[in-house]
C-alpha atoms as one frame of an Amber mdcrd trajectory, in Angstrom:
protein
 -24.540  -6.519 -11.759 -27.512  -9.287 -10.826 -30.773  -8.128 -10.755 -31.191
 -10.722  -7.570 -31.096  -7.233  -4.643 -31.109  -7.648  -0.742 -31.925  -4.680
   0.531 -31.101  -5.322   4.380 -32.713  -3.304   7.198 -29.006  -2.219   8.563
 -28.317  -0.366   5.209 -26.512   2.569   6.215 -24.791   5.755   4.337 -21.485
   3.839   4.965 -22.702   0.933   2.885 -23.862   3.100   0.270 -20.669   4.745
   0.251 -18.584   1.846   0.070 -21.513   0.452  -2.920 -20.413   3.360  -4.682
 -16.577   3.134  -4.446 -16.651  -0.492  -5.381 -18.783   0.293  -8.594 -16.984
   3.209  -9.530 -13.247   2.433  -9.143 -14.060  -1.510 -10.290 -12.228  -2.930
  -7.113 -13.899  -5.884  -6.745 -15.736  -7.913  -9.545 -18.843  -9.877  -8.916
 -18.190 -12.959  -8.134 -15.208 -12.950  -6.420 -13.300 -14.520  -3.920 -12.060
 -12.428  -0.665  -9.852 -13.059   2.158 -10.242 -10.295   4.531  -7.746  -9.468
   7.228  -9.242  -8.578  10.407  -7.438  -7.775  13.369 -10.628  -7.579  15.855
  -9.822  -3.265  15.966 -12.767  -0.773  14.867 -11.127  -0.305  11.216 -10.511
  -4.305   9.901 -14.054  -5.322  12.102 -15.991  -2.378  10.022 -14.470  -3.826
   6.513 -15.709  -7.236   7.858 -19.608  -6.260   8.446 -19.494  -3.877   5.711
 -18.297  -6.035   3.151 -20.286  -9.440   4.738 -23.257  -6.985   4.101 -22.415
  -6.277   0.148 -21.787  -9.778  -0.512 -25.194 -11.245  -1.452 -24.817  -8.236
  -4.303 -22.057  -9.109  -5.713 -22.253 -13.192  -5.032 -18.873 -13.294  -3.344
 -17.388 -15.466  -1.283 -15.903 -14.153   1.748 -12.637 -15.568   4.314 -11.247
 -14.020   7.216  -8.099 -14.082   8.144  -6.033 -12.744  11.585  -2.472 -12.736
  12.316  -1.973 -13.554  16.043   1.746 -11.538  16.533   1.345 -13.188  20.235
   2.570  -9.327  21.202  -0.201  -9.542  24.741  -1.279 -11.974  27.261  -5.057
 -11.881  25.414  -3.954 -12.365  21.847  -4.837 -16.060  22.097  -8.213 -15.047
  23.830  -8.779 -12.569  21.228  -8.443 -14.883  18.128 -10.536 -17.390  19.428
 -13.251 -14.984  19.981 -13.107 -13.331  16.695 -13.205 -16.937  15.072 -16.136
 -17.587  17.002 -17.924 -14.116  15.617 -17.221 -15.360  12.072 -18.270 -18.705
  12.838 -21.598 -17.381  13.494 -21.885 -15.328  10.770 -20.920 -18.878   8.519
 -17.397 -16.803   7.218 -14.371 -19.356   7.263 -12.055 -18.216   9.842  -8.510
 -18.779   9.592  -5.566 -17.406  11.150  -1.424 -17.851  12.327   0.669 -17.045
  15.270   3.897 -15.647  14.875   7.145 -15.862  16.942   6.987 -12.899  18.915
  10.594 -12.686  18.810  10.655 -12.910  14.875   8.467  -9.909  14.190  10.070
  -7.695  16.914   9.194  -4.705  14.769   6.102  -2.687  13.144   8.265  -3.670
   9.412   8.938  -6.867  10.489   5.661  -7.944  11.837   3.889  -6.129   8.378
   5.731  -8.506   6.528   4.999 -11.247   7.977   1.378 -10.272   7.947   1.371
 -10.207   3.926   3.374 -13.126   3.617   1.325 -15.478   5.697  -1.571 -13.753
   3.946  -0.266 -14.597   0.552   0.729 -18.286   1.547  -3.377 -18.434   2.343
  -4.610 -16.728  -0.856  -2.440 -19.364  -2.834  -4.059 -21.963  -1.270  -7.303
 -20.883  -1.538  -7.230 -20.079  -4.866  -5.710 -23.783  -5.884  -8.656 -24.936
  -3.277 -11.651 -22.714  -5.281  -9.920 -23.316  -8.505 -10.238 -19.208  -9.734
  -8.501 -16.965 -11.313  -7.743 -14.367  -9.378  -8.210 -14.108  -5.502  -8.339
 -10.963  -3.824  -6.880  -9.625  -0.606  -9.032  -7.036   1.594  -6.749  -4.768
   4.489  -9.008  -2.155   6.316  -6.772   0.934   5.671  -8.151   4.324   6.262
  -7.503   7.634   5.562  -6.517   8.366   8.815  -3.398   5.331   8.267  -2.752
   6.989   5.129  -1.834  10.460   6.451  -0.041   8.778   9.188   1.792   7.270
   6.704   2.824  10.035   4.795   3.874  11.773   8.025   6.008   9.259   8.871
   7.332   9.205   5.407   7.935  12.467   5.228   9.915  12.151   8.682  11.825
   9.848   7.298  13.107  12.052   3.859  10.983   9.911   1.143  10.677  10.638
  -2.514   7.514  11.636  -3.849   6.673   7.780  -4.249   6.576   7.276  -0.670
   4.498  10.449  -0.147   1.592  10.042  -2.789  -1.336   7.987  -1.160  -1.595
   4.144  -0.647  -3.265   2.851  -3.669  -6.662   1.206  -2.866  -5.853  -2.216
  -5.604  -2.719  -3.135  -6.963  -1.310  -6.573  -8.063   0.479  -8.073  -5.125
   1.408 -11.206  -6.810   0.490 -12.875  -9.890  -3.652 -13.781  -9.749  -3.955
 -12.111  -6.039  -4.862  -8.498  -5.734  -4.480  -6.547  -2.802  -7.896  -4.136
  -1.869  -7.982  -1.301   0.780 -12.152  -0.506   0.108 -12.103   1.986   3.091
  -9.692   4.438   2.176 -12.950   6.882   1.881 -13.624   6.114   5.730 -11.522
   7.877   8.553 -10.810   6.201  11.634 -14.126   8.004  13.414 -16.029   6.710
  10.523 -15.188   3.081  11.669 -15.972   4.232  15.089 -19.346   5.463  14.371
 -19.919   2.271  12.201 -19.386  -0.223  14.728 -20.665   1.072  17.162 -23.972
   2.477  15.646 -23.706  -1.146  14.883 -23.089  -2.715  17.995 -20.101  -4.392
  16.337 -18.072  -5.603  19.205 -13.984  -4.617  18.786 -10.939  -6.628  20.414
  -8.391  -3.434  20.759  -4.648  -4.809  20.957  -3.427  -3.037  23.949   0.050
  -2.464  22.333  -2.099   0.172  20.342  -1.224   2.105  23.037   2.856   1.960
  23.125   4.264   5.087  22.224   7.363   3.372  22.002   5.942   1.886  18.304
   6.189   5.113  15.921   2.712   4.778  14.184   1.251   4.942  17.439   3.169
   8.038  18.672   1.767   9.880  15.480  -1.730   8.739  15.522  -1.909   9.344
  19.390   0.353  12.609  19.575   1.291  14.263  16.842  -1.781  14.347  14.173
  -4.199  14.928  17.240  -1.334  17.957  18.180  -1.939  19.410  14.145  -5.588
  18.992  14.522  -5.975  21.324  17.449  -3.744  23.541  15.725  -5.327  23.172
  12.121  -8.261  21.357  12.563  -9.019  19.452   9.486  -5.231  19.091   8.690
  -5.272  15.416   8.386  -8.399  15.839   5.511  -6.343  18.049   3.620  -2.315
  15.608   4.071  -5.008  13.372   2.482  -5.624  15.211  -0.465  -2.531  16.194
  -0.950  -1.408  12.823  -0.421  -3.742  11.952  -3.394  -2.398  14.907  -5.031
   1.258  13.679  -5.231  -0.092  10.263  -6.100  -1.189  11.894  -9.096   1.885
  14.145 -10.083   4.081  10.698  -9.439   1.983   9.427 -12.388   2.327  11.943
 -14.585   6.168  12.279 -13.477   6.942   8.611 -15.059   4.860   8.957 -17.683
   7.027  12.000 -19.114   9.675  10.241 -17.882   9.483   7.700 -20.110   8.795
   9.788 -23.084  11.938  11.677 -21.885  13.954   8.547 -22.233  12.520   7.216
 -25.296  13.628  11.185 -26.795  17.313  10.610 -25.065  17.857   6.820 -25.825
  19.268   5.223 -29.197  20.422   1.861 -29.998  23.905   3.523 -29.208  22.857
   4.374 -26.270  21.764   7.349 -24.536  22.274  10.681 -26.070  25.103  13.063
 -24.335  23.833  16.091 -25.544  20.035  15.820 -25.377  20.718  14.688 -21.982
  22.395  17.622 -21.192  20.222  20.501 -22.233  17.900  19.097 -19.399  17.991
  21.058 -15.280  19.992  18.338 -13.278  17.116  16.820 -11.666  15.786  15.596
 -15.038  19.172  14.255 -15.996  19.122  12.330 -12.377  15.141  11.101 -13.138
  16.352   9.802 -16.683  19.753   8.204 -15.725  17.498   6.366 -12.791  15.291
   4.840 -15.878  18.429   4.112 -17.917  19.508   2.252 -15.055  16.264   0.652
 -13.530  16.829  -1.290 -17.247  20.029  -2.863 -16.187  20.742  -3.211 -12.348
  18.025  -4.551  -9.628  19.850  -2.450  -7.125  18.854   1.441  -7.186  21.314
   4.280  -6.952  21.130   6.426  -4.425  19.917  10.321  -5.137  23.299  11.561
  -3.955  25.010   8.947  -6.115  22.923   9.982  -8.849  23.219  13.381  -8.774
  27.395  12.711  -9.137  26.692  10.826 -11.975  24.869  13.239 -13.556  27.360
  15.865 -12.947  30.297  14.090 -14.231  28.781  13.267 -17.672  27.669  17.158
 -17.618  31.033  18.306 -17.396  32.995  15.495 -18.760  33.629  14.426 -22.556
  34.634  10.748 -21.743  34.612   8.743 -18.471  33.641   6.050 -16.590  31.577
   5.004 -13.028  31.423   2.180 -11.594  27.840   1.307 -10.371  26.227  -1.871
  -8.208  26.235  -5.185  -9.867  29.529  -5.572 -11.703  28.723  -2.652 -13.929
  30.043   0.741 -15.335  28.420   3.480 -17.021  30.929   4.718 -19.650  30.623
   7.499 -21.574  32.032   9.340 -24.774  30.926  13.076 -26.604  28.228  12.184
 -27.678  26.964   8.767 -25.980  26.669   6.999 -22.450  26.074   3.161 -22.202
  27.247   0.607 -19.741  28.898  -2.369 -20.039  30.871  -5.104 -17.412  33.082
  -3.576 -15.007
């Protein structure tokens, strides 16, 4: 890193913190050029100063932008006063409204938030002429054990419960941050306002009717007062399964590379495996040769029938079938 230090009088333990991530988990290289997306709530407005703070360490160059969803009366109100915050600060501000009535959901209205944030990395990153542009979302901790309640809920495989990775490729040259997955949503409170950071709270925050909200609101403040520190420790095991899922595919794949042949797949190694391996393995086999995923039930049919079956054939998504004969399985058009 450059020699060339600011050390500013607001230096706090939540900058040091977030110093420390950075360096140690190599999110963001010096450098660089970030488009943060700030909302105006305590979490994306705490990313914002904390990381307009950093930047004279690592030279980068910082953007903000903010998705109007146009979901309240004040949502106009609120982007033009968050636009004049960064304008005083000197960070280029831009933003998009949305058609209410397009994004009438919380999935619909996420995926219209990366999308439009994608469209602006693109052209920011033809506009700067770099090679990679990077994407900043002010996650929490608290968001991700809300998430893996809700995934849970909702009968997820272990992907869906391990924790939401803090960088991963989005697209090709843009990379997708979350730096304050160390933070909890009271640690953004605390920061802003120990701060004096002001916060434009979307009042549909408040609508139990939206299922994120119900769970933050309701049901992890319910588990607190029944376990306090519960949502700490859905945390750690969130990172926990995040973990395990790694390992999983990476004997996975050492499992298929044992099974496979340029034959195909091998009946009988296959089948001196539990069931649930034979499912994991066949989902590889597949993963190779169909976009569309089979579901577990499906899988665990499939499985079953090449168990107990010498020869035979399934017909799977995509025009195909997996055949199968003593002592190989392969696919071919249906």
């Amino acid at each position: 890193m450059s020699n060339k230090k600011s050390i500013k009088k607001n230096w706090t333990s939540w900058h040091h913190l977030l110093h420390k991530e950075i360096l140690s988990n190599e999110l963001i290289p010096e450098r660089a050029n970030l488009l943060i997306a700030v909302s105006g709530g305590q979490d994306s407005m705490a990313l914002l100063n904390l990381i307009n703070d950093l930047k004279i360490q690592y030279n980068w160059s910082i953007s903000v932008w903010h998705g109007d969803h146009q979901w309240h009366d004040k949502s106009l109100i609120y982007a033009l006063e968050l636009k004049s915050y960064c304008e005083k600060k000197n960070i280029s501000f831009y933003s998009d409204r949305a058609n209410k009535d397009n994004i009438s959901s919380e999935e619909k209205a996420r995926d219209w938030r990366y999308k439009k944030l994608s469209e602006r990395a693109k052209n920011l990153l033809i506009e700067k002429q770099q090679n990679n542009f990077y994407l900043l979302t002010g996650h929490t901790n608290t968001d991700n054990a809300e998430t893996f309640i809700l995934n849970l809920a909702r009968g997820s495989n272990y992907s869906g419960l391990s924790n939401i990775a803090s960088k991963r490729l989005l697209e090709n040259q843009i990379f997708l941050i979350r730096p304050i997955l160390i933070f909890s949503r009271e640690d953004t409170k605390q920061f802003c306002n120990s701060m004096n950071i002001p916060v434009w709270e979307d009042p549909t925050n408040s609508d139990l009717k939206i299922k994120r909200n119900l769970v933050r609101q309701k049901i992890i403040p319910t588990l607190e007062s029944i376990y306090p520190g519960c949502s700490e420790r859905i945390n750690n095991f969130s990172q926990k399964m995040s973990s395990y899922n790694h390992e999983r595919n990476d004997l996975t794949e050492l499992a298929y590379l044992y099974c496979k042949d340029k034959k195909g797949i091998k009946r009988d190694l296959l089948n001196k495996m539990c069931l649930e391996a034979r499912c994991t393995i066949l989902n590889r086999f597949l993963r190779e040769i169909c976009t569309k995923q089979m579901i577990s039930k499906n899988l665990s049919y499939l499985a079953k029938s090449i168990f107990n079956k010498n020869t035979g054939q399934i017909d799977i998504p995509e025009g195909l079938r997996i055949t199968w004969d003593k002592n190989f399985i392969n696919f071919d058009n249906s």
